[in-house]
TIRO-2110 file (N, C-alpha, C; in Angstrom, 1 decimal):
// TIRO-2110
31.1, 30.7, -1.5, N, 1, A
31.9, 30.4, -0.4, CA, 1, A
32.5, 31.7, 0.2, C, 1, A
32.3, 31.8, 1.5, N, 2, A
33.1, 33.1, 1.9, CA, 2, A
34.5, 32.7, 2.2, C, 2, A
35.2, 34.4, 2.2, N, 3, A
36.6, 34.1, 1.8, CA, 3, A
37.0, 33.5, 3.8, C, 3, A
37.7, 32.7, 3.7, N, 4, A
38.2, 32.8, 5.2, CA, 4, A
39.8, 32.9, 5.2, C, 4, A
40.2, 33.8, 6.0, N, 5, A
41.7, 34.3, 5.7, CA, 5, A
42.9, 33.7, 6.8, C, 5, A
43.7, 33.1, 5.9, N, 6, A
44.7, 32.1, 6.3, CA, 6, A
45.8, 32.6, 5.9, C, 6, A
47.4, 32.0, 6.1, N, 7, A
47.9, 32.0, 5.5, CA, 7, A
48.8, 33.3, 5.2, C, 7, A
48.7, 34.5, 6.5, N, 8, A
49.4, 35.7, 6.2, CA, 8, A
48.3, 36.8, 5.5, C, 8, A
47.3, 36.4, 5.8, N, 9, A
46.0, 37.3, 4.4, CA, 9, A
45.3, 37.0, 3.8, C, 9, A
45.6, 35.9, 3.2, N, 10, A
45.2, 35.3, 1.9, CA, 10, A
44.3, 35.0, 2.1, C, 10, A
43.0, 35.2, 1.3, N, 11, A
41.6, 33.9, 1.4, CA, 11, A
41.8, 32.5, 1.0, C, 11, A
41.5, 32.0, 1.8, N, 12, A
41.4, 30.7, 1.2, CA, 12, A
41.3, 30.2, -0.4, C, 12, A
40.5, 31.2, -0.5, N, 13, A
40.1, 30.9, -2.1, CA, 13, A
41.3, 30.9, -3.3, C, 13, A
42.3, 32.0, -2.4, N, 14, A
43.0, 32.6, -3.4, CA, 14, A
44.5, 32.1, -3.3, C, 14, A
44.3, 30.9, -2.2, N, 15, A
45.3, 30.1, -1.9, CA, 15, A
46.1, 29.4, -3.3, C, 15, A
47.1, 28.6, -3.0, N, 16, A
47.8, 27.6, -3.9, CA, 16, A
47.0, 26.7, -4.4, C, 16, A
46.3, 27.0, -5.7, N, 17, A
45.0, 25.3, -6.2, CA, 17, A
45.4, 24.0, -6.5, C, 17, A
46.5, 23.9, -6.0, N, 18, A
47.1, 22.7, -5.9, CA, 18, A
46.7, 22.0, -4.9, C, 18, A
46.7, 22.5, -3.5, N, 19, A
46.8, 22.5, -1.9, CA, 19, A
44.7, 22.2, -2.2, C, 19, A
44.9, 21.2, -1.2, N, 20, A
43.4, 20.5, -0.7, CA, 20, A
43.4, 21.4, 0.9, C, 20, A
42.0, 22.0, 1.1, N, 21, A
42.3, 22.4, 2.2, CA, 21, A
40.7, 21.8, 2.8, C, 21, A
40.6, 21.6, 4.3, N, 22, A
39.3, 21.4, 5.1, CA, 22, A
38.8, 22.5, 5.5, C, 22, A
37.6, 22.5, 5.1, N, 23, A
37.0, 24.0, 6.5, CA, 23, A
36.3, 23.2, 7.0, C, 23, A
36.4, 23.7, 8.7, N, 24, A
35.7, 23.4, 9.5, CA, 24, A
34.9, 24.1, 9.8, C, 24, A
33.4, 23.5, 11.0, N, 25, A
33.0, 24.9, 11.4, CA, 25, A
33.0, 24.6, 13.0, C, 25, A
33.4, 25.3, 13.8, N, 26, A
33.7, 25.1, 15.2, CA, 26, A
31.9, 24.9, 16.0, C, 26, A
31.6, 24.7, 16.6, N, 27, A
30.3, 24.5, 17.8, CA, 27, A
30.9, 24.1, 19.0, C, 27, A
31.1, 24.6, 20.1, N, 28, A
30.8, 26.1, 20.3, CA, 28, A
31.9, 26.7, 19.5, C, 28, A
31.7, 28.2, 19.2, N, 29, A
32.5, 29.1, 18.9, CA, 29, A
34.0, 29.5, 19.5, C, 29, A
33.3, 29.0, 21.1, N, 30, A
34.5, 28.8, 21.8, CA, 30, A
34.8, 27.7, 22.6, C, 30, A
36.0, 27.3, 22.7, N, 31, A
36.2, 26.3, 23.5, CA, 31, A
35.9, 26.1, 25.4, C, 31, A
35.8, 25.1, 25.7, N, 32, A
35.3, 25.4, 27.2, CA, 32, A
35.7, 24.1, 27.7, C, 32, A
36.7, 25.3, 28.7, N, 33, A
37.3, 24.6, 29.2, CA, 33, A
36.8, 24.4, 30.7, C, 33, A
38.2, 24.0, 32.0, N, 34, A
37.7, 23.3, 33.2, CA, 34, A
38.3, 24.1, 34.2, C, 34, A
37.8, 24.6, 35.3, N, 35, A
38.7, 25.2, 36.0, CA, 35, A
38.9, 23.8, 37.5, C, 35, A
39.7, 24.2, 37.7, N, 36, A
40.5, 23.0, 38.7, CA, 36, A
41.2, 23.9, 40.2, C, 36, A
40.2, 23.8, 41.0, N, 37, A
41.1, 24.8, 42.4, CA, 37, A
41.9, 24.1, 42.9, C, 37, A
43.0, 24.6, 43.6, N, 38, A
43.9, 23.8, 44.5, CA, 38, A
44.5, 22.7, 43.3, C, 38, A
44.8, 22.6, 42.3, N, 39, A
45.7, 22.4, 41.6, CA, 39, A
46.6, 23.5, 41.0, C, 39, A
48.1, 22.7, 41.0, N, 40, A
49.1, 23.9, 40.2, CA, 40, A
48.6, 24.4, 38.9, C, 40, A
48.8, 25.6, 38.6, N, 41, A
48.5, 26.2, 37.8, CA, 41, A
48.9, 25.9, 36.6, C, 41, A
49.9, 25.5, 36.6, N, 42, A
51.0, 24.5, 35.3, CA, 42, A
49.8, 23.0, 35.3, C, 42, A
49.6, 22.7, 35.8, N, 43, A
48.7, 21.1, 35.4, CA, 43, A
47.5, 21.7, 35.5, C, 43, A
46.8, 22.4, 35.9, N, 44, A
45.3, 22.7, 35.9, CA, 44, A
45.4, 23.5, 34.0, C, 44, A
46.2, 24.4, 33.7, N, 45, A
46.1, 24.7, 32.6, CA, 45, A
46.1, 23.8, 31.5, C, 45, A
47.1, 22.7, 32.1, N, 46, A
46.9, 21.5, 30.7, CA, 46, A
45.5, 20.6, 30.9, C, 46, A
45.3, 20.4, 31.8, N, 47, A
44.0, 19.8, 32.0, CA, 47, A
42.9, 20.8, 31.7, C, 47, A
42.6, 22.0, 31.5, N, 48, A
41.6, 23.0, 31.0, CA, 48, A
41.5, 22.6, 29.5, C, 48, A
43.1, 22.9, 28.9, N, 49, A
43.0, 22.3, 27.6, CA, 49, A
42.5, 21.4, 27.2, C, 49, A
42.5, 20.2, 28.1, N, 50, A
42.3, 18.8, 27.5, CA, 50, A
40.9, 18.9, 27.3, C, 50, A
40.5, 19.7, 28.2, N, 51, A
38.6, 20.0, 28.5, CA, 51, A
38.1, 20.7, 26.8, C, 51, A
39.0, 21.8, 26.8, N, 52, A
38.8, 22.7, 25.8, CA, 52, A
38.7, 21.7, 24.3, C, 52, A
40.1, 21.2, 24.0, N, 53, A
40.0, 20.0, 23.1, CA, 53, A
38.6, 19.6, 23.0, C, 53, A
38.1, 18.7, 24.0, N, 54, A
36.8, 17.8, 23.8, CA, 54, A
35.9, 18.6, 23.5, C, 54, A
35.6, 19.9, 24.0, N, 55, A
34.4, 20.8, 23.4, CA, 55, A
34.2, 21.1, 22.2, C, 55, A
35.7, 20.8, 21.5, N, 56, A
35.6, 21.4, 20.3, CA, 56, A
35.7, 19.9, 19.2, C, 56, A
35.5, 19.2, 20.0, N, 57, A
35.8, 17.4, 19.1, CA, 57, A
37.0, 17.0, 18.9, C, 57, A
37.9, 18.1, 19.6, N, 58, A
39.4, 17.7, 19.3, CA, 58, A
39.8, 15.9, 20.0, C, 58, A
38.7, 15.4, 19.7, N, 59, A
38.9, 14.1, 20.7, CA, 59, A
40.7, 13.7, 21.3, C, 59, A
41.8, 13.4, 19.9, N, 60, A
42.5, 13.1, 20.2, CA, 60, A
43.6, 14.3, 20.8, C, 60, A
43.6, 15.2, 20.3, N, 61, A
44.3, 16.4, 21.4, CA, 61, A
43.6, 16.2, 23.1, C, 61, A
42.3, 16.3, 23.1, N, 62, A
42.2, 15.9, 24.4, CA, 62, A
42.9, 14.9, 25.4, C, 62, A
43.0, 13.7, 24.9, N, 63, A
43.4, 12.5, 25.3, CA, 63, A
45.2, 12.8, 25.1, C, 63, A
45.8, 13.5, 24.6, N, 64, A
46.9, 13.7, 24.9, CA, 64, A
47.3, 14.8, 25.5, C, 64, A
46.4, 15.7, 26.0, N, 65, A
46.7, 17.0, 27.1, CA, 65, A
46.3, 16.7, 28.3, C, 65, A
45.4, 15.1, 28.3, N, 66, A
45.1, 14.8, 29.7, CA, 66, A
46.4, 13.8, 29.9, C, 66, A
46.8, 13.1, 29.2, N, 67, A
48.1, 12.5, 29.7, CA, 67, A
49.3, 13.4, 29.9, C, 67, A
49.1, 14.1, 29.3, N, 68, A
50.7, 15.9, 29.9, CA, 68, A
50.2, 16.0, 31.1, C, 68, A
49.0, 16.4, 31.5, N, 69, A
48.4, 16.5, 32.5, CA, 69, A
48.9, 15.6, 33.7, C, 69, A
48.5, 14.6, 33.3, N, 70, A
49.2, 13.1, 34.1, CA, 70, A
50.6, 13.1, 34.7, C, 70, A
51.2, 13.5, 33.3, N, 71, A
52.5, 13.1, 33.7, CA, 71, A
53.0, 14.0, 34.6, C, 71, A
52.8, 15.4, 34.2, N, 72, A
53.0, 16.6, 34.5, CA, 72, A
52.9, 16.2, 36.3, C, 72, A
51.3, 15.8, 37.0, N, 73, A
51.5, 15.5, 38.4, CA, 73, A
52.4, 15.0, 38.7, C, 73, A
53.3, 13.7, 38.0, N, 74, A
53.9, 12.8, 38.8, CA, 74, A
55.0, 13.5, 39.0, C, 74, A
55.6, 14.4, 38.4, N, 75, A
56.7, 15.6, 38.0, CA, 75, A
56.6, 16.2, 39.3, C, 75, A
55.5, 17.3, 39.5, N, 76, A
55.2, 17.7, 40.4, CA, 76, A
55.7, 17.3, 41.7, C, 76, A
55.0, 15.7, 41.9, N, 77, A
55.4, 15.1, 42.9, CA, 77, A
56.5, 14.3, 43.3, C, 77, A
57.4, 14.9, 42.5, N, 78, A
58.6, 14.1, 42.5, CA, 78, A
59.4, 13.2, 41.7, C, 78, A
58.3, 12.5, 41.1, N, 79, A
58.7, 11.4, 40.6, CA, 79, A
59.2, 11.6, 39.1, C, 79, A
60.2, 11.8, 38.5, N, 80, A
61.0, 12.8, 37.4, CA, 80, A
61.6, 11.3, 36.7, C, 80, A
62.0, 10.3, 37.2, N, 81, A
62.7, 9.8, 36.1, CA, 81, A
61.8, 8.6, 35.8, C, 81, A
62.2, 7.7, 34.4, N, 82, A
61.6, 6.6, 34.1, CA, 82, A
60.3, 7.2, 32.6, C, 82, A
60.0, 6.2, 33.0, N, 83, A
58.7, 6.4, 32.2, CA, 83, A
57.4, 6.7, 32.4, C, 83, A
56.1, 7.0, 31.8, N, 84, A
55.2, 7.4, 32.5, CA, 84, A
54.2, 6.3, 32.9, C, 84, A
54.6, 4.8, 32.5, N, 85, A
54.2, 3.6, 33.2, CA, 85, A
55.2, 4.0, 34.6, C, 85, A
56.6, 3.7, 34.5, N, 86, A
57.6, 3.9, 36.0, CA, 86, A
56.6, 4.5, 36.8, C, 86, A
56.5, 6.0, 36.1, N, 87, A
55.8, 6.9, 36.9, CA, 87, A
54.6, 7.0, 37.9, C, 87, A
53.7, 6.4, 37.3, N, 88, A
52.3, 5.9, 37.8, CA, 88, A
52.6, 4.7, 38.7, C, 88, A
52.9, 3.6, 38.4, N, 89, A
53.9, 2.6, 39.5, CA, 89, A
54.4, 3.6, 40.7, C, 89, A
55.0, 4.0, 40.5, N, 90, A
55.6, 4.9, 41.4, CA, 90, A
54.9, 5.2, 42.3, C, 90, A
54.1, 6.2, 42.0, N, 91, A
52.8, 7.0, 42.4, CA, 91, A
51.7, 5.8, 43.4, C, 91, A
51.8, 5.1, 42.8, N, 92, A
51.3, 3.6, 43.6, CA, 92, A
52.1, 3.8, 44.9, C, 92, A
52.9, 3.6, 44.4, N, 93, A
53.9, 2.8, 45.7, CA, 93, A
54.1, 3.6, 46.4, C, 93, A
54.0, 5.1, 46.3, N, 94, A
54.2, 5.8, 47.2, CA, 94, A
53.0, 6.3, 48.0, C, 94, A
51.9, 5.7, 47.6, N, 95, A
50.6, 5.9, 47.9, CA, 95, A
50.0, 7.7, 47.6, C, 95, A
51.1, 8.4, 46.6, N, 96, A
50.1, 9.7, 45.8, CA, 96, A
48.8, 9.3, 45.6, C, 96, A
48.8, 8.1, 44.7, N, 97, A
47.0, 7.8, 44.2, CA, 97, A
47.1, 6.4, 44.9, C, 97, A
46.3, 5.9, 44.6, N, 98, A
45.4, 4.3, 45.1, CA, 98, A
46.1, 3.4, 43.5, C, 98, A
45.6, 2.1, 44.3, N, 99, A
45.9, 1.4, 42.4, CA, 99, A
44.5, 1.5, 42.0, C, 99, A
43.4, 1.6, 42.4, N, 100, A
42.4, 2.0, 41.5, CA, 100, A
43.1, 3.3, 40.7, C, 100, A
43.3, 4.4, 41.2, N, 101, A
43.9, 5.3, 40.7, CA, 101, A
44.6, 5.4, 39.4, C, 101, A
45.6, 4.7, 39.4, N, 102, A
46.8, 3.9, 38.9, CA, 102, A
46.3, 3.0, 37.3, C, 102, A
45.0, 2.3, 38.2, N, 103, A
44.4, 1.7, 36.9, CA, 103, A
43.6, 2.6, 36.2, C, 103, A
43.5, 3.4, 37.0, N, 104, A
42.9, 4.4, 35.7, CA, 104, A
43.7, 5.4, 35.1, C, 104, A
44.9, 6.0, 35.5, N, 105, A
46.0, 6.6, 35.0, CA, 105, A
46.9, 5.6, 34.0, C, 105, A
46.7, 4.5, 34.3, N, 106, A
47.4, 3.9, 33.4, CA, 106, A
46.6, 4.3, 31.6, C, 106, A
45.1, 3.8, 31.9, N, 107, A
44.2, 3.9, 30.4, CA, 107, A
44.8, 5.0, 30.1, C, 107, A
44.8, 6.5, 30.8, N, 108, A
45.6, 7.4, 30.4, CA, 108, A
46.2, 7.4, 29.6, C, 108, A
47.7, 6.9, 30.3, N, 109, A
48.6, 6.7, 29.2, CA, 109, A
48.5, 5.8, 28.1, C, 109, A
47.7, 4.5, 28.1, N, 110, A
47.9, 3.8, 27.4, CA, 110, A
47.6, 4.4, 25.5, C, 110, A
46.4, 5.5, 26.1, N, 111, A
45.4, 5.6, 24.7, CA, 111, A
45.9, 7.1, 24.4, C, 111, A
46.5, 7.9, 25.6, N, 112, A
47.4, 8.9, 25.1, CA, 112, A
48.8, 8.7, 24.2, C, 112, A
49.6, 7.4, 24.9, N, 113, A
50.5, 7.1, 24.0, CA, 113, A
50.2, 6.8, 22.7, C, 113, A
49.4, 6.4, 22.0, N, 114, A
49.3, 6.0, 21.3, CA, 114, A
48.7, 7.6, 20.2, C, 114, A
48.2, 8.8, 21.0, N, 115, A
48.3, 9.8, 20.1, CA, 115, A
49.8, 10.2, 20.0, C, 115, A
50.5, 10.3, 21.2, N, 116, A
52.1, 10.8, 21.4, CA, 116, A
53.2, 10.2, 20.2, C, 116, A
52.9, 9.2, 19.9, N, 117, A
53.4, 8.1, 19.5, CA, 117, A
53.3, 7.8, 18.0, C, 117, A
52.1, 9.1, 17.7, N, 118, A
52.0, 8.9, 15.9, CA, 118, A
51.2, 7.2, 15.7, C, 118, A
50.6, 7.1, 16.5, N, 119, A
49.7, 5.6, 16.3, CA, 119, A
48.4, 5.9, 16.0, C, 119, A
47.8, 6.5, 15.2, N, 120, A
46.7, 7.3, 14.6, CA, 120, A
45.6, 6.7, 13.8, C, 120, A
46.0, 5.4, 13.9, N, 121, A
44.7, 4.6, 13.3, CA, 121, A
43.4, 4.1, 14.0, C, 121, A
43.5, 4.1, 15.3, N, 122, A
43.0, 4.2, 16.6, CA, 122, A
42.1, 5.3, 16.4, C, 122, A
41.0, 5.6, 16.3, N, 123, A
39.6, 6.5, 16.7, CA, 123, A
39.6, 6.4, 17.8, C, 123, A
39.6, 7.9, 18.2, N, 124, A
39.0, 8.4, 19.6, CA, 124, A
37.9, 8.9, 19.6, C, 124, A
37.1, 8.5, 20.2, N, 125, A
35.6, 9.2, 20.4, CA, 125, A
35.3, 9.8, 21.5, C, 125, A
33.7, 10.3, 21.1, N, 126, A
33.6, 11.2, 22.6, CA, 126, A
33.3, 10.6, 23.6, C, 126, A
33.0, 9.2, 23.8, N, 127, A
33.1, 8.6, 24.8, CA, 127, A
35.0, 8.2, 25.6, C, 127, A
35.4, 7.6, 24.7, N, 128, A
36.9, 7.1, 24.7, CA, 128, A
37.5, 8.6, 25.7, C, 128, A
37.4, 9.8, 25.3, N, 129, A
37.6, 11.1, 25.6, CA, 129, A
37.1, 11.4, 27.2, C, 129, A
35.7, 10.9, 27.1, N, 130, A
35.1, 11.4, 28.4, CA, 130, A
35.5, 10.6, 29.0, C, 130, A
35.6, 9.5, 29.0, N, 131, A
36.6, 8.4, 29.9, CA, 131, A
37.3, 8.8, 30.6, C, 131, A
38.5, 9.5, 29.8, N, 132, A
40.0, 9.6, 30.0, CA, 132, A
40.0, 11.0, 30.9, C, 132, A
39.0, 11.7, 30.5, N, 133, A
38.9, 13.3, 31.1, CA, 133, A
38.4, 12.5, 32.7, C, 133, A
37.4, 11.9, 32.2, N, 134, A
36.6, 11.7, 34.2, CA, 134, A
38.0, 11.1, 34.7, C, 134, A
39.0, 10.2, 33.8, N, 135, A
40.3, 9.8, 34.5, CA, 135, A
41.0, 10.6, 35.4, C, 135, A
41.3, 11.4, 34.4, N, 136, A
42.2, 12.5, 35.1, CA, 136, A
41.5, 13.5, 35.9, C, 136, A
40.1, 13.8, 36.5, N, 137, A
39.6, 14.3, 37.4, CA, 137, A
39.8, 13.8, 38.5, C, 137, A
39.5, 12.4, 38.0, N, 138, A
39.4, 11.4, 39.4, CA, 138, A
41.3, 11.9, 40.2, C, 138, A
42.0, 11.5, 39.3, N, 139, A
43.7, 11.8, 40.0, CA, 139, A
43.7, 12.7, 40.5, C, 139, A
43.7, 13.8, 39.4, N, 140, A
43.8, 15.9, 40.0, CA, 140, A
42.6, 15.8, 41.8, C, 140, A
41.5, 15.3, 41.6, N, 141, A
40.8, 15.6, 42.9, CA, 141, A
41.4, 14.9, 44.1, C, 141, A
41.8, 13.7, 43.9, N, 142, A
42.8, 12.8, 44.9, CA, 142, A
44.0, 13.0, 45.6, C, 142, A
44.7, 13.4, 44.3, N, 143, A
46.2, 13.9, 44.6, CA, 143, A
46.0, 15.6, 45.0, C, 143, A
45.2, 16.4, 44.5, N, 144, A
45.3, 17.8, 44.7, CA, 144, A
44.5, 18.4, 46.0, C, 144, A
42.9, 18.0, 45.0, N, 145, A
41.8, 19.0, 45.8, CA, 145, A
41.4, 18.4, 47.1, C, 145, A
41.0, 16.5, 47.2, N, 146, A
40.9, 16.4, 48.7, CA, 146, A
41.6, 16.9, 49.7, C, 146, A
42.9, 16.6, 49.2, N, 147, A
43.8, 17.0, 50.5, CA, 147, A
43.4, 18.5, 50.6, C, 147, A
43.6, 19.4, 50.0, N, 148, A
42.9, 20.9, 50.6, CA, 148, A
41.7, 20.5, 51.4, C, 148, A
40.9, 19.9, 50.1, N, 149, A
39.7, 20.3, 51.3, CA, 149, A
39.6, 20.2, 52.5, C, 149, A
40.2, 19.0, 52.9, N, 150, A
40.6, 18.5, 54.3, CA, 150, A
40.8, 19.4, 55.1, C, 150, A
42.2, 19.9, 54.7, N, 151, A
42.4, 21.2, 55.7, CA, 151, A
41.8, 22.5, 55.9, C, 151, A
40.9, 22.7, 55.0, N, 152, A
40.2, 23.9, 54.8, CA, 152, A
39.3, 23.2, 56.2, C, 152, A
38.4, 22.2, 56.1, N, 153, A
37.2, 21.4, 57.2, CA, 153, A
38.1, 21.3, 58.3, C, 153, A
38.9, 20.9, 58.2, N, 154, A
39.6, 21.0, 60.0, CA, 154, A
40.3, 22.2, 60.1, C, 154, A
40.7, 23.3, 59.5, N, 155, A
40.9, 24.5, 60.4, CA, 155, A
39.7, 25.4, 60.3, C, 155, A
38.0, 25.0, 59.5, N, 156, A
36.9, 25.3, 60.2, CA, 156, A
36.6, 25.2, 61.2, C, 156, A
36.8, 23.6, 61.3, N, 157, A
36.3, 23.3, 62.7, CA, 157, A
37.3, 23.7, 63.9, C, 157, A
38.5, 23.5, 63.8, N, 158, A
39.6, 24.2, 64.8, CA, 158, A
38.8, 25.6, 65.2, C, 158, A
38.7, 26.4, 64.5, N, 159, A
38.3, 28.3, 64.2, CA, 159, A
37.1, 27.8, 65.2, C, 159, A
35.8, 27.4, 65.0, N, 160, A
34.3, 27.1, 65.8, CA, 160, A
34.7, 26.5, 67.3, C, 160, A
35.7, 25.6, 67.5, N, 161, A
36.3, 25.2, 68.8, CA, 161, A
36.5, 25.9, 69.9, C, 161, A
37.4, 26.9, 69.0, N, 162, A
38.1, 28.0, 70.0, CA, 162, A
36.9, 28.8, 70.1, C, 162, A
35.9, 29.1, 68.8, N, 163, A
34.9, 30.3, 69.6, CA, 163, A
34.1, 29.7, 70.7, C, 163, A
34.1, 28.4, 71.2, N, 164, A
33.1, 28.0, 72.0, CA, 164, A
33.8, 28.2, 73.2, C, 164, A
END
């Protein structure tokens, strides 16, 4: 076994033999994450994570850095008090997202509460994961990037107007 150094120095090996330890071996090496334009830089970084997580099979960190992520928008947009059901309700009503949206931000929370929450008997898989990630793409592109895009295409077209 090679030594792997933990713990201020120590090899593993030469650790406390009392103490059970896991080695893992990471695939990829590195994590890979998501880049997100026209999102704040505060919620695109937690949503990178969440991406990062799943690369690395962190299933259930994933699924709770995509609900920070979540909440984190509704913050963003205002909506600061209550809960992060209130919140998504909210977000409804104010038409931020759609209730399609909504119903999918809710799974969000539902299966992220349940990591938040110390409810850990629940398996997350890489499906359960990729779910919840295409979740929270679906919101971030809705609430964030359409709207840019939009105005990016009509002050093209404004710009070609005037050259004619």
């Amino acid at each position: 076994m090679d030594d792997v150094i933990v713990n201020g120095g120590k090899p593993l090996d030469a650790m406390d033999a009392e103490e059970e330890y896991v080695r893992h071996t990471w695939l990829p090496f590195e994590s890979v994450g998501k880049q997100y334009e026209d999102v704040p830089e505060f919620i695109a970084s937690a949503a990178s994570e969440a991406y990062s997580c799943a690369s690395i099979s962190m299933y259930r960190a994933a699924v709770l850095m995509a609900r920070t992520a979540l909440e984190a928008t509704a913050k963003d947009k205002g909506i600061t008090e209550g809960t992060l059901c209130g919140k998504i309700k909210e977000m409804a009503k104010k038409h931020i997202i759609t209730d399609q949206l909504a119903d999918e931000a809710d799974e969000i929370r539902l299966l992220g509460n349940e990591m938040a929450h110390g409810d850990l008997s629940t398996p997350v898989t890489v499906d359960d994961s990729t779910d919840i990630l295409g979740f929270l793409d679906s919101v971030l592109d809705y609430v964030y990037q359409q709207p840019k895009a939009i105005l990016r295409r009509q002050e093209l077209r404004k710009a070609r107007k005037h050259k004619d």
